[in-house]
Backbone as ProteinMPNN parsed JSONL, in Angstrom:
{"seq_chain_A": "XXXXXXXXXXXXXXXXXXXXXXXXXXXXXXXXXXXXXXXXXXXXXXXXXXXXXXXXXXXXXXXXXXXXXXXXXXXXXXXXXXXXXXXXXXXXXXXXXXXXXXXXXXXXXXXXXXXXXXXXXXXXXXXXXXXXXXXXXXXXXXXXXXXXXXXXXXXXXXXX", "coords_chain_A": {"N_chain_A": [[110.286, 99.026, 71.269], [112.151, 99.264, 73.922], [111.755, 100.848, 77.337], [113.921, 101.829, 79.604], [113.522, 101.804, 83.622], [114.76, 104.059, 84.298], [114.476, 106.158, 83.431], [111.667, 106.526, 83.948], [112.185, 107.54, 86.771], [113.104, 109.22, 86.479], [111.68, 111.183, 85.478], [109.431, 111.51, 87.267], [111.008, 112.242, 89.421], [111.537, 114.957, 88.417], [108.715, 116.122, 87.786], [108.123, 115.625, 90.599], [109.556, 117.817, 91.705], [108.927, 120.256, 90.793], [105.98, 120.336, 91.232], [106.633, 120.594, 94.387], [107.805, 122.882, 94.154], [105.686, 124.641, 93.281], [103.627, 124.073, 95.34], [104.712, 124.0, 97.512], [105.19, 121.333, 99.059], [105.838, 119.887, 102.358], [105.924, 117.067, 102.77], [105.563, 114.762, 105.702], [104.585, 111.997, 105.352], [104.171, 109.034, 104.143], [102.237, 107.169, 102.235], [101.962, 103.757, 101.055], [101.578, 101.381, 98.777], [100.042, 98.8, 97.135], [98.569, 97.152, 94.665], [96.814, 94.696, 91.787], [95.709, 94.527, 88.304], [93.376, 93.679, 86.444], [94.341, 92.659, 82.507], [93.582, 92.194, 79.236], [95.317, 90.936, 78.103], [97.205, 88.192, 75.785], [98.392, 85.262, 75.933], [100.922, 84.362, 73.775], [99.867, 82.207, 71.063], [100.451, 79.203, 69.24], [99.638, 78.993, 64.988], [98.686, 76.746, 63.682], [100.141, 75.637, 60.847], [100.951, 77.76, 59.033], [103.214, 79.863, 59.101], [102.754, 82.428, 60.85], [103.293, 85.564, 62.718], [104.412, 85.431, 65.763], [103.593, 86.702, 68.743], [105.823, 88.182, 71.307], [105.649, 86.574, 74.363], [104.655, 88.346, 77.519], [106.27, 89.778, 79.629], [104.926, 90.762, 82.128], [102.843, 90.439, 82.662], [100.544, 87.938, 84.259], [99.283, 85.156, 85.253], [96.83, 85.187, 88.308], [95.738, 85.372, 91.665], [92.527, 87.3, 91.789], [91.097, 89.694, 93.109], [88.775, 90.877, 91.894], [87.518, 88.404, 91.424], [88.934, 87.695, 88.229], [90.509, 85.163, 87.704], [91.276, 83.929, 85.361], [92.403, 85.55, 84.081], [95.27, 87.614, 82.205], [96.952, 89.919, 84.727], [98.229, 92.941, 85.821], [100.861, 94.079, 87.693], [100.682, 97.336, 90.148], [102.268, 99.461, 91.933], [102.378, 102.045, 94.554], [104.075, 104.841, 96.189], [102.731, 107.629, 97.805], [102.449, 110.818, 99.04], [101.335, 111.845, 101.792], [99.503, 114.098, 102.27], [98.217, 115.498, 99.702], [98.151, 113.573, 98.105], [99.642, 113.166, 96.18], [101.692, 111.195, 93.65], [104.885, 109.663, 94.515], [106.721, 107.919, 94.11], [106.358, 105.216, 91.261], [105.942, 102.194, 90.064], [105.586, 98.991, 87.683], [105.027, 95.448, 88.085], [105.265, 92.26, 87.856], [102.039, 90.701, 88.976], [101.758, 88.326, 89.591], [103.721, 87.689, 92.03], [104.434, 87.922, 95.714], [103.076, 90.62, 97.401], [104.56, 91.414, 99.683], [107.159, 90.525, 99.105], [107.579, 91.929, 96.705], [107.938, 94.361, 97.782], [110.759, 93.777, 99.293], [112.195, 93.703, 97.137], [111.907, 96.745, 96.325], [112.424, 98.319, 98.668], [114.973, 99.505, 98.911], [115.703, 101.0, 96.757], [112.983, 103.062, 97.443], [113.574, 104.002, 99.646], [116.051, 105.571, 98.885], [114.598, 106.988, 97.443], [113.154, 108.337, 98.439], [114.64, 110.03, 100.218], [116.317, 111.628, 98.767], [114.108, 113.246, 97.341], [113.138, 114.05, 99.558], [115.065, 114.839, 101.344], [118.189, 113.6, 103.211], [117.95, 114.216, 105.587], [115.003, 114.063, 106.514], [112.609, 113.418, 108.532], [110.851, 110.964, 108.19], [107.516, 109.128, 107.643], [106.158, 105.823, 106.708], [103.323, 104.185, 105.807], [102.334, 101.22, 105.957], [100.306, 98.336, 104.347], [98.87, 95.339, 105.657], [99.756, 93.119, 103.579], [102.258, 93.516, 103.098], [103.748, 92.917, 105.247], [106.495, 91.249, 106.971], [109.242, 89.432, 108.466], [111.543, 89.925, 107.538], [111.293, 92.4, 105.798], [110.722, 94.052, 107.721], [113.083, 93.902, 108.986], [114.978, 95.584, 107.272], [114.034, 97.886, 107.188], [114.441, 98.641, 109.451], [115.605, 101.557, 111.595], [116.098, 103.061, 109.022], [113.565, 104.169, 108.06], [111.044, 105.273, 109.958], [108.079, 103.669, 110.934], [104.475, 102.829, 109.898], [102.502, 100.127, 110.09], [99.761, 97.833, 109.031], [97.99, 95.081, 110.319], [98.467, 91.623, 111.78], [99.979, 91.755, 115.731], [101.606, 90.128, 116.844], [102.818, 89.667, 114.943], [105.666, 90.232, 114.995], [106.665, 88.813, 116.962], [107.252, 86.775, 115.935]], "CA_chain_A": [[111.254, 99.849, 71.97], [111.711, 99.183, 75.754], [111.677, 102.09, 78.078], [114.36, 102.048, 80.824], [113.056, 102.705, 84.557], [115.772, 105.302, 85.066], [113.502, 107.666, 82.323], [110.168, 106.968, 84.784], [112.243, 107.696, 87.576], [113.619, 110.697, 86.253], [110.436, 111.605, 85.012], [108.814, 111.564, 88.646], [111.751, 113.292, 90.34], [111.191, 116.231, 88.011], [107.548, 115.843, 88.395], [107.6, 116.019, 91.78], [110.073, 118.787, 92.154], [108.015, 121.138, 89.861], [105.027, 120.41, 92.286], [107.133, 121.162, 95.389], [108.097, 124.655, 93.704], [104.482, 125.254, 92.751], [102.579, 124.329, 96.314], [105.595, 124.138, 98.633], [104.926, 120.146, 99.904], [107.363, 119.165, 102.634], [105.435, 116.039, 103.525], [106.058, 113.638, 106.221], [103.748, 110.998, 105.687], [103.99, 108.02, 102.882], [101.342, 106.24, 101.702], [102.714, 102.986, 100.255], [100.007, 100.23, 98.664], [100.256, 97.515, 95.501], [97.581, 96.657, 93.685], [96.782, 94.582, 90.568], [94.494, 94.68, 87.717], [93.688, 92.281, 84.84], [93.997, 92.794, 81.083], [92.807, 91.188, 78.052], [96.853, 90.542, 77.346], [97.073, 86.954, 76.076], [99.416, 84.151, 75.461], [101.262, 83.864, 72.268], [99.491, 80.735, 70.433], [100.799, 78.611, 67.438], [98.63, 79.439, 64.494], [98.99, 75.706, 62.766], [101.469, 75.126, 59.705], [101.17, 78.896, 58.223], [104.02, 81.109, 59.998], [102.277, 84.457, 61.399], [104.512, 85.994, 63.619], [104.186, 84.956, 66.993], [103.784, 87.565, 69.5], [106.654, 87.837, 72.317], [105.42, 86.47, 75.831], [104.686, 89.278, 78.357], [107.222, 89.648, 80.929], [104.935, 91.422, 83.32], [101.476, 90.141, 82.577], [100.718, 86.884, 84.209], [97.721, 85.072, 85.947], [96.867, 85.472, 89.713], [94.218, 85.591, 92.261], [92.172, 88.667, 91.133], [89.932, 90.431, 93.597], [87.619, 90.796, 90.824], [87.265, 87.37, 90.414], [89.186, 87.23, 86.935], [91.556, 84.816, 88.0], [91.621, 83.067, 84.139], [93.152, 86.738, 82.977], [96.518, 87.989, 83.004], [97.116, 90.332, 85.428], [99.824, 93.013, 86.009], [101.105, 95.082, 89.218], [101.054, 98.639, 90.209], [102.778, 99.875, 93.408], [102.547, 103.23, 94.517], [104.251, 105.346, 97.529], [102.103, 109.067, 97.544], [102.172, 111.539, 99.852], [99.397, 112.033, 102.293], [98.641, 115.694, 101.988], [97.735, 116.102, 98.148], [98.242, 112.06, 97.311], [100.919, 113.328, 94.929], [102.799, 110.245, 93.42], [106.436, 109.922, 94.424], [107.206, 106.16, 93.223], [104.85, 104.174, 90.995], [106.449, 100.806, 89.409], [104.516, 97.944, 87.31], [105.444, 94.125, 88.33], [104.65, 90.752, 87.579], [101.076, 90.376, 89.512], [101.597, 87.012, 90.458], [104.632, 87.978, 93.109], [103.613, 88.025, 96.857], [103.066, 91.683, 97.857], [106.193, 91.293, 101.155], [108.601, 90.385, 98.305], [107.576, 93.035, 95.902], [108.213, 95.496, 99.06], [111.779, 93.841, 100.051], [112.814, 94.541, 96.188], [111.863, 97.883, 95.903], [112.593, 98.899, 99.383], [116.37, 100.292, 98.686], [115.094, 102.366, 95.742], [112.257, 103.585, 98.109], [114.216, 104.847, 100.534], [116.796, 106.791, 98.352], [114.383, 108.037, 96.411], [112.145, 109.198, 99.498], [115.302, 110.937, 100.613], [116.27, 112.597, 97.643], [113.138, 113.985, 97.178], [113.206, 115.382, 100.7], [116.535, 115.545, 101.897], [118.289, 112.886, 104.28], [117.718, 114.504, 107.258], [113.611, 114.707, 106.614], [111.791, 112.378, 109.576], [109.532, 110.281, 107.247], [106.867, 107.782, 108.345], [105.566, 105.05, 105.839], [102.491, 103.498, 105.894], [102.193, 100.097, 104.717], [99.257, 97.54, 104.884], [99.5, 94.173, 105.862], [100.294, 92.3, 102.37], [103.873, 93.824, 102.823], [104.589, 92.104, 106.895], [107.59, 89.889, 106.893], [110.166, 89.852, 109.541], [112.774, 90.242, 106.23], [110.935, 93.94, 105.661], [111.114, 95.154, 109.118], [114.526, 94.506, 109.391], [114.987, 96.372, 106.177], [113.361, 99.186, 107.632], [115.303, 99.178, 111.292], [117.013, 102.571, 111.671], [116.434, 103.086, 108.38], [112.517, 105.207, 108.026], [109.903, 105.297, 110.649], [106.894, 102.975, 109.794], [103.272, 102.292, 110.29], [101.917, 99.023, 109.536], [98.4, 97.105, 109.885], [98.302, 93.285, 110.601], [98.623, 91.379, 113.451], [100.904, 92.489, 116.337], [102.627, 89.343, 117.351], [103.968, 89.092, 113.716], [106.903, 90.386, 115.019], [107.042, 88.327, 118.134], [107.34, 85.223, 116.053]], "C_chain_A": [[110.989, 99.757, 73.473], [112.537, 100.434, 76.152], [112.616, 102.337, 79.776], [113.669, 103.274, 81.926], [113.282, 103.323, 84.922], [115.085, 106.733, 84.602], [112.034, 107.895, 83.401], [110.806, 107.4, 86.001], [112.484, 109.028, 87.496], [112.418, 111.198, 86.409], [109.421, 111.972, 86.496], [109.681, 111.949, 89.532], [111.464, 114.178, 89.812], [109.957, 116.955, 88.231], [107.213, 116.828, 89.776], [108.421, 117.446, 92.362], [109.466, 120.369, 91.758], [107.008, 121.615, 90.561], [105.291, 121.165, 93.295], [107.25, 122.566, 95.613], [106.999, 125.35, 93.643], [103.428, 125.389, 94.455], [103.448, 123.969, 97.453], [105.628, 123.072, 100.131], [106.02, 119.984, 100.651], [106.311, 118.093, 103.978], [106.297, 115.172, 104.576], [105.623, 112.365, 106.739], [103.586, 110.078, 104.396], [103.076, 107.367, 103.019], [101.733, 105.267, 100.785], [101.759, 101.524, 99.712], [100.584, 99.865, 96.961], [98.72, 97.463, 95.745], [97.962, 95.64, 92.218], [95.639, 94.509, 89.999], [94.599, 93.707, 86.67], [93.555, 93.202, 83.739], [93.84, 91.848, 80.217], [93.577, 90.605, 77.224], [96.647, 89.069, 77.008], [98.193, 86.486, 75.662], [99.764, 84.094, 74.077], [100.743, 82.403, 72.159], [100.386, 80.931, 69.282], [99.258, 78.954, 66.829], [98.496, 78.342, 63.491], [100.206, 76.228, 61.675], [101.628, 76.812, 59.416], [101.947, 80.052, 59.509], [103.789, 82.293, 60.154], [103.456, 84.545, 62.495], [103.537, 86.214, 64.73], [104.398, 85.83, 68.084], [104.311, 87.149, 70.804], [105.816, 87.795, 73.892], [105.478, 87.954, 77.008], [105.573, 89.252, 79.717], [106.523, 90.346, 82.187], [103.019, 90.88, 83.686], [101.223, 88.599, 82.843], [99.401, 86.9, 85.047], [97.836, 84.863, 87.264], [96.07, 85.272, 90.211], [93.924, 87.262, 92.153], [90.609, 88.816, 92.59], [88.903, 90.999, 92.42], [87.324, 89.24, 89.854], [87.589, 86.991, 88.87], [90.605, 86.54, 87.018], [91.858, 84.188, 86.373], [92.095, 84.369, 83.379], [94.196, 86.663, 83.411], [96.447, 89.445, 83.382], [98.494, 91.317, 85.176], [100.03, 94.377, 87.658], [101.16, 96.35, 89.223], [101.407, 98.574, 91.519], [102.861, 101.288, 92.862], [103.457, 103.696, 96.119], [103.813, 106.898, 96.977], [102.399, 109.662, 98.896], [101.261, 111.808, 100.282], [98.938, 113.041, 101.965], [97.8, 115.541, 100.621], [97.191, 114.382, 97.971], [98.921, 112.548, 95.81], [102.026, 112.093, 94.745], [104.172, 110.313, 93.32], [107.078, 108.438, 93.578], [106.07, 105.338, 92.719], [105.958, 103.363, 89.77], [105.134, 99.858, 88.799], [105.441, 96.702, 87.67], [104.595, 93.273, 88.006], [103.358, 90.893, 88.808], [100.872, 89.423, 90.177], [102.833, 86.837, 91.761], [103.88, 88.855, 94.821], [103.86, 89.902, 97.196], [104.835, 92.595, 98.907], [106.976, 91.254, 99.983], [108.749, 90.821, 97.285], [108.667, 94.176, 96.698], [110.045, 95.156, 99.28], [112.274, 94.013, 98.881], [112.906, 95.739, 96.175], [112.612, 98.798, 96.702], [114.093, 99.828, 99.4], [116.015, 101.769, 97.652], [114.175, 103.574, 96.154], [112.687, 104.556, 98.906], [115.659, 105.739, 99.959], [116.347, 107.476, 97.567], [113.464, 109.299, 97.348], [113.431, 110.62, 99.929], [116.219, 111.979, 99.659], [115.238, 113.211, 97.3], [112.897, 114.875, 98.187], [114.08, 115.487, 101.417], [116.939, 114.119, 103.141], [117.919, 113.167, 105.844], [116.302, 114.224, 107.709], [113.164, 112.865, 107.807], [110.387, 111.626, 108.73], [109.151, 109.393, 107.941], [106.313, 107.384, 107.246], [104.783, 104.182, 106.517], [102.329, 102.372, 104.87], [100.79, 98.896, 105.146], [100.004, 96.351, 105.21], [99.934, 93.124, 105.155], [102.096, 92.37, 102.857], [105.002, 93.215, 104.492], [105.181, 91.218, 106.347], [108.824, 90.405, 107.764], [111.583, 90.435, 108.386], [112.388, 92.228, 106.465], [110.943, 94.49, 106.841], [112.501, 95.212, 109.285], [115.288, 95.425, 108.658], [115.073, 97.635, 106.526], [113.761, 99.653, 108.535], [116.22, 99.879, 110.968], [116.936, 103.163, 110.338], [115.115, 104.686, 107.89], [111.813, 104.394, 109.169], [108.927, 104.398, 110.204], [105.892, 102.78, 110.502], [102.672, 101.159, 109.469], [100.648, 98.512, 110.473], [98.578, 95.47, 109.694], [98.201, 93.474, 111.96], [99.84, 91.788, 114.044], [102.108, 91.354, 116.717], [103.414, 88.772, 116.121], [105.358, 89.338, 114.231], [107.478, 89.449, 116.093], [107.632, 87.091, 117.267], [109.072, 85.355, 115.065]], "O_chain_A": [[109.967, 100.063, 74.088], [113.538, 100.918, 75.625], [112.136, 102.844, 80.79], [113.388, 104.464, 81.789], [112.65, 103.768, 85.88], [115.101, 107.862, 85.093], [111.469, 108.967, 83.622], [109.892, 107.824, 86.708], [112.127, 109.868, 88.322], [112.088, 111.666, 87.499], [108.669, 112.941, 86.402], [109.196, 112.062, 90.657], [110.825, 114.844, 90.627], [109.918, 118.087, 88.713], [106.614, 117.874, 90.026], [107.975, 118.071, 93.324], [109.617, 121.392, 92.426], [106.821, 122.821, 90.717], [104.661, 122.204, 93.489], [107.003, 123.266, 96.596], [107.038, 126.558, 93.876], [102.734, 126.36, 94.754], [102.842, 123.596, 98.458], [105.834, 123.316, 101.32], [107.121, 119.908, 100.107], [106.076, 118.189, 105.182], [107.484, 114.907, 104.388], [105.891, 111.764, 107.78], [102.771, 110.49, 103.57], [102.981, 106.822, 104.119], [101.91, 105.678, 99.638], [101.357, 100.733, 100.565], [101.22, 100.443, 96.079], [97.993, 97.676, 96.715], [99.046, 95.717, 91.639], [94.594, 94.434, 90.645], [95.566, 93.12, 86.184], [92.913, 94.251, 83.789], [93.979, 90.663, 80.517], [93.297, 90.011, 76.183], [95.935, 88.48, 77.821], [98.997, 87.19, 75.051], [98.916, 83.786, 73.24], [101.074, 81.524, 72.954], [100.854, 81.884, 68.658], [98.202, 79.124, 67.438], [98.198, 78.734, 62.363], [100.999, 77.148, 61.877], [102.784, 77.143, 59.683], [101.445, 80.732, 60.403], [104.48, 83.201, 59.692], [104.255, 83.705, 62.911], [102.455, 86.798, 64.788], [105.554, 85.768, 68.502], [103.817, 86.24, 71.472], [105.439, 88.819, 74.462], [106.58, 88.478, 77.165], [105.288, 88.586, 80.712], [107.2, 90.564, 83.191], [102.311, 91.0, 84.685], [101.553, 87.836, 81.935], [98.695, 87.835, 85.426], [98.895, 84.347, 87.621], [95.164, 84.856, 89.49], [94.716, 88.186, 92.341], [89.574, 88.175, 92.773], [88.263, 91.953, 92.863], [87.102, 88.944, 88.68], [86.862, 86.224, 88.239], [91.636, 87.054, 86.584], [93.062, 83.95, 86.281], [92.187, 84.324, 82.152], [94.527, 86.082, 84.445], [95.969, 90.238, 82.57], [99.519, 90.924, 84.619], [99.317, 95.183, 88.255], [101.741, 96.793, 88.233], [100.926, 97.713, 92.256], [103.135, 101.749, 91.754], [103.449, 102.909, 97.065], [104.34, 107.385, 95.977], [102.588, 108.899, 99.842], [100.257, 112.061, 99.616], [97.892, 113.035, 101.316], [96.576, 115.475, 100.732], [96.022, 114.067, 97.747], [98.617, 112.235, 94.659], [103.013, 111.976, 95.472], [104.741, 110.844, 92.367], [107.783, 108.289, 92.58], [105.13, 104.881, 93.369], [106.571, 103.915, 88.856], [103.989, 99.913, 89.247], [106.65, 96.904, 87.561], [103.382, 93.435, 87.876], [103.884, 91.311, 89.839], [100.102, 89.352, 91.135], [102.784, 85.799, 92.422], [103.183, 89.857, 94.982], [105.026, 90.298, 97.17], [105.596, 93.56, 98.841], [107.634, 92.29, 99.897], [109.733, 90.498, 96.619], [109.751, 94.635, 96.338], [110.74, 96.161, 99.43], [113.254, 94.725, 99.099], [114.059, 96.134, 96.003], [113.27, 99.732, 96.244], [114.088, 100.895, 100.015], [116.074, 102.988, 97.812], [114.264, 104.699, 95.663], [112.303, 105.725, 98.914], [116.215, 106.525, 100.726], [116.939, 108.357, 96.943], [113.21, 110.485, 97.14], [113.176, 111.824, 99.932], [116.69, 113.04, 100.068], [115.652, 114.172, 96.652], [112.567, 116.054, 98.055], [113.971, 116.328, 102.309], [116.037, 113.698, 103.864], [117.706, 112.482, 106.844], [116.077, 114.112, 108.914], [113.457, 111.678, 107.664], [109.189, 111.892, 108.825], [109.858, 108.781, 108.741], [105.859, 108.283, 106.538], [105.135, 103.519, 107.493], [102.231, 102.382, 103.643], [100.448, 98.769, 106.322], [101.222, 96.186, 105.148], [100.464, 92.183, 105.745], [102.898, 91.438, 102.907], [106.208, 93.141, 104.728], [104.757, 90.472, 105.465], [109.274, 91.55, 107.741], [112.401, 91.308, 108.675], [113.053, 93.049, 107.096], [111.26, 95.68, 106.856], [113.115, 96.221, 109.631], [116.187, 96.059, 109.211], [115.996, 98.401, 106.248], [113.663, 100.858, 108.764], [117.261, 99.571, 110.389], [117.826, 104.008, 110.25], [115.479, 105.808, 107.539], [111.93, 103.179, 109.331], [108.862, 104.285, 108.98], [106.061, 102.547, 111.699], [102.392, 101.3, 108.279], [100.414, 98.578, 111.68], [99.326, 94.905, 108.897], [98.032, 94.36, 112.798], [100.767, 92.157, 113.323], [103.294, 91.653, 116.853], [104.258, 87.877, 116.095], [106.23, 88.564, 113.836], [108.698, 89.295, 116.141], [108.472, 86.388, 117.829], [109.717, 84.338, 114.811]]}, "name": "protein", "num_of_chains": 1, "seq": "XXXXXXXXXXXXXXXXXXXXXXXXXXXXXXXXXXXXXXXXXXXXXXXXXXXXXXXXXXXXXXXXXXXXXXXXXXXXXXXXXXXXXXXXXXXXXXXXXXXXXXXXXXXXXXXXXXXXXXXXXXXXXXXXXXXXXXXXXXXXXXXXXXXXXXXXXXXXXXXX"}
């Protein structure tokens, strides 16, 4: 049974509105960071002549460079955007692992920003923090006019 992302999204607007009611967050500071991790998921094999049933290929689990050195696993993505105060999760997605960080970011980024502002209202002055995996002249322009942002990297990325 697959799990449409409209149920985790729901699920984390309610979430977070519950919170809001309970400790009265009206953040204005995102914390926005990917990660991945390996698991012990593997490849459907043939099992010679005798037909076992062949387990379906992972659509999200694939192999990568692994900061833990387990580059011969498969791998799968988490992205988060939290709020600074508490680090209360407003958006957390899983992705393919082997997709560059920047072009995780220029997918999501539409969803990001209507969900940031549904959660705190269009008018709210948000700033997002992003590291430097997510620089690409594509994602800033994304972002022009659109939220506030803090990013780390180099400075003349933008010059070029």
């Amino acid at each position: 049974m697959c799990i449409d992302d409209t149920i985790f999204t729901a699920i984390e607007a309610e979430l977070f509105s519950r919170i809001d009611q309970l400790m009265g967050i009206s953040p204005n500071i995102i914390c926005y960071d990917t990660t991945n991790f390996f698991t012990y998921i593997e490849e459907p094999k043939e099992r010679g002549r005798i037909n076992f049933h062949i387990p379906k290929r992972s659509e999200l689990a694939n192999t990568c460079h692994s900061k833990n050195s387990k580059n011969y696993l498969n791998h799968v993505g988490l992205l988060m955007a939290v709020e600074k105060s508490f680090g209360i999760p407003l958006i957390s997605r899983v992705y393919r692992a082997n997709c560059h960080d920047s072009k995780i970011f220029s997918h999501i980024f539409a969803e990001l920003i209507i969900s940031l502002k549904t959660l705190y209202g269009a008018e709210t002055d948000l700033i997002l923090i992003l590291d430097k995996g997510n620089n690409s002249k594509k994602n800033f322009s994304y972002m022009e006019g659109k939220i506030n942002w803090v990013e780390s990297g180099v400075l003349c990325i933008r010059c070029k």
